[in-house]
C-alpha positions as CSV (number, residue, x, y, z in Angstrom):
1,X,2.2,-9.4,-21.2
2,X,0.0,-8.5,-18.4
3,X,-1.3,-12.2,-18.0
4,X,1.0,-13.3,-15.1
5,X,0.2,-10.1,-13.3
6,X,-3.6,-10.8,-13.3
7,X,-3.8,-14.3,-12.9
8,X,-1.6,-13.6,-9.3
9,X,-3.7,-10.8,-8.3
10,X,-7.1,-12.5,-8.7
11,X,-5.9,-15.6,-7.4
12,X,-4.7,-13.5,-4.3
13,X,-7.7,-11.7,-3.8
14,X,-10.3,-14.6,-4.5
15,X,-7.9,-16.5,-1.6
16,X,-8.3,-13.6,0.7
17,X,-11.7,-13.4,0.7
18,X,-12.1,-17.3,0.7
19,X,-9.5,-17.8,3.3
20,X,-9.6,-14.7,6.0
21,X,-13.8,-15.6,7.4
22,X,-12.4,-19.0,7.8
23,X,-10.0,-17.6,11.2
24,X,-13.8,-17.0,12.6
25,X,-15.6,-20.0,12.0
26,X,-13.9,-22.5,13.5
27,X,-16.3,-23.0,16.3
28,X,-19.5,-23.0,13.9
29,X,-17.7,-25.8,12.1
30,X,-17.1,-27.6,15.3
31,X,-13.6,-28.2,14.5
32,X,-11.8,-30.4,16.9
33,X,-8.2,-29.7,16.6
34,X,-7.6,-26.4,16.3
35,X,-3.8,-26.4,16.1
36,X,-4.0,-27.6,12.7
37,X,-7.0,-25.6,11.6
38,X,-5.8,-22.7,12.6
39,X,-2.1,-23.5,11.3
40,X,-3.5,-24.8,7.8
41,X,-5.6,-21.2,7.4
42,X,-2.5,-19.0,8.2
43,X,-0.3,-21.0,6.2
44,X,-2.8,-20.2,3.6
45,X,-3.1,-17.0,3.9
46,X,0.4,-16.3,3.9
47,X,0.4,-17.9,0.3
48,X,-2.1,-15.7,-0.8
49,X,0.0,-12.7,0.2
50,X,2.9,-14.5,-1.8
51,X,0.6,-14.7,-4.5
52,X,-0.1,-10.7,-4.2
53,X,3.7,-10.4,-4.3
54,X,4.1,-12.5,-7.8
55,X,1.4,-9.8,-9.0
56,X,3.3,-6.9,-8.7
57,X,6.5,-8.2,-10.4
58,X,6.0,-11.5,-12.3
59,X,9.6,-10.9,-14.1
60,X,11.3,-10.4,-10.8
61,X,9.2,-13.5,-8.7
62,X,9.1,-15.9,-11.7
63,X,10.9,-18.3,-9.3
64,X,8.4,-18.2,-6.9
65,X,5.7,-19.2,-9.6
66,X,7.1,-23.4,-9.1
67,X,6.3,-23.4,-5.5
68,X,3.0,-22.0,-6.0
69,X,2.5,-24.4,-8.7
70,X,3.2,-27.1,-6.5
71,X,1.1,-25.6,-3.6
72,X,-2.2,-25.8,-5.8
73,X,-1.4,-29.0,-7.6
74,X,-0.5,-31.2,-4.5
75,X,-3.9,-29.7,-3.0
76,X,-5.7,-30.8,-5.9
77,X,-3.9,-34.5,-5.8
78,X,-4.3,-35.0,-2.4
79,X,-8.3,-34.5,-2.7
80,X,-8.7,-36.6,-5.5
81,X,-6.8,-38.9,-4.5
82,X,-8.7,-39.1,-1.2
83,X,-12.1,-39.0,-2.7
84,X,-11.1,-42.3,-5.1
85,X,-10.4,-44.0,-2.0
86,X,-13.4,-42.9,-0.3
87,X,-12.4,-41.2,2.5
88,X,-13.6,-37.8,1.5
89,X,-17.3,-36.8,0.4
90,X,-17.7,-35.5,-3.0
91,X,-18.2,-32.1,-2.1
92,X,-14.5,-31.7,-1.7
93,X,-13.8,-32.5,-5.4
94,X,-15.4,-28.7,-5.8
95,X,-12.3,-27.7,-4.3
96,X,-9.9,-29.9,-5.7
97,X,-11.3,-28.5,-9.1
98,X,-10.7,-24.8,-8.0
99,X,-7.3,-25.9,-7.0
100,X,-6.7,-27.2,-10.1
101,X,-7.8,-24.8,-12.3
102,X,-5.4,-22.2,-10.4
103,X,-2.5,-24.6,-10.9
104,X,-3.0,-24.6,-14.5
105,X,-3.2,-20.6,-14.8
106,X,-0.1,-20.7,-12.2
107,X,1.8,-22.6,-14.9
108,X,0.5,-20.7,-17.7
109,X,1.6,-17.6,-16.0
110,X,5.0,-19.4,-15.5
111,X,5.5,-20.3,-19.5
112,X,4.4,-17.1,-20.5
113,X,7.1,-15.1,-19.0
114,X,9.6,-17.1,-20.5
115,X,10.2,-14.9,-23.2
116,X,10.4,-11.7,-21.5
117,X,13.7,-9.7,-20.4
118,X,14.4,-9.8,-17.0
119,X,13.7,-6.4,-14.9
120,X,16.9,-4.0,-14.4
121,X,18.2,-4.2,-11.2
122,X,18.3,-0.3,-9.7
């Protein structure tokens, strides 16, 4: 099944492409401490390459697939968790949503390799 592959590879792209302008627009956002910004957006990134990784050999990386789990869900908590206690605006919930959604194709992808041999080492 081909479902793993694909639901790593578009959730590394789409990450990409939502993550790499962000390095530029710290300034127009008139972020204040940019250790964190910036660390948060590389750390990022570098999960989207692990992401690209997972794509090209679910079988192989199927361990990986829990701590990307974990990196979507926790997002997604965190968010909602913030917005019931007000201390976010509700624009954020967008994003805890995406988050959300990929966590749940992250553990679809996980269960659905289950099944399948393991790769031949060689």
């Amino acid at each position: 099944m081909k479902l793993a592959k694909w639901i790593f590879l578009i959730a590394g792209i789409w990450g990409l492409l939502a993550t790499v302008p962000l390095l530029f627009a710290a300034e127009a956002m008139g972020v204040k401490q940019l250790e964190y910004y910036y660390g948060f957006v590389c750390l990022n990134i570098c999960w989207q390459i692990v992401y690209l990784f997972l794509s090209s050999n679910p079988v192989q990386y199927r361990p990986l697939m829990i701590p990307a789990f974990l990196a979507k869900i926790s997002g997604s908590v965190a968010l909602t968790w913030l917005y019931l206690l007000g201390r976010v605006s509700v624009q954020w919930i967008m994003i805890a949503a995406v988050d959300g959604a990929w966590a749940i194709l992250f553990a679809i992808a996980y269960w659905s390799r289950r099944r399948e041999p393991k790769a031949l080492a060689g």
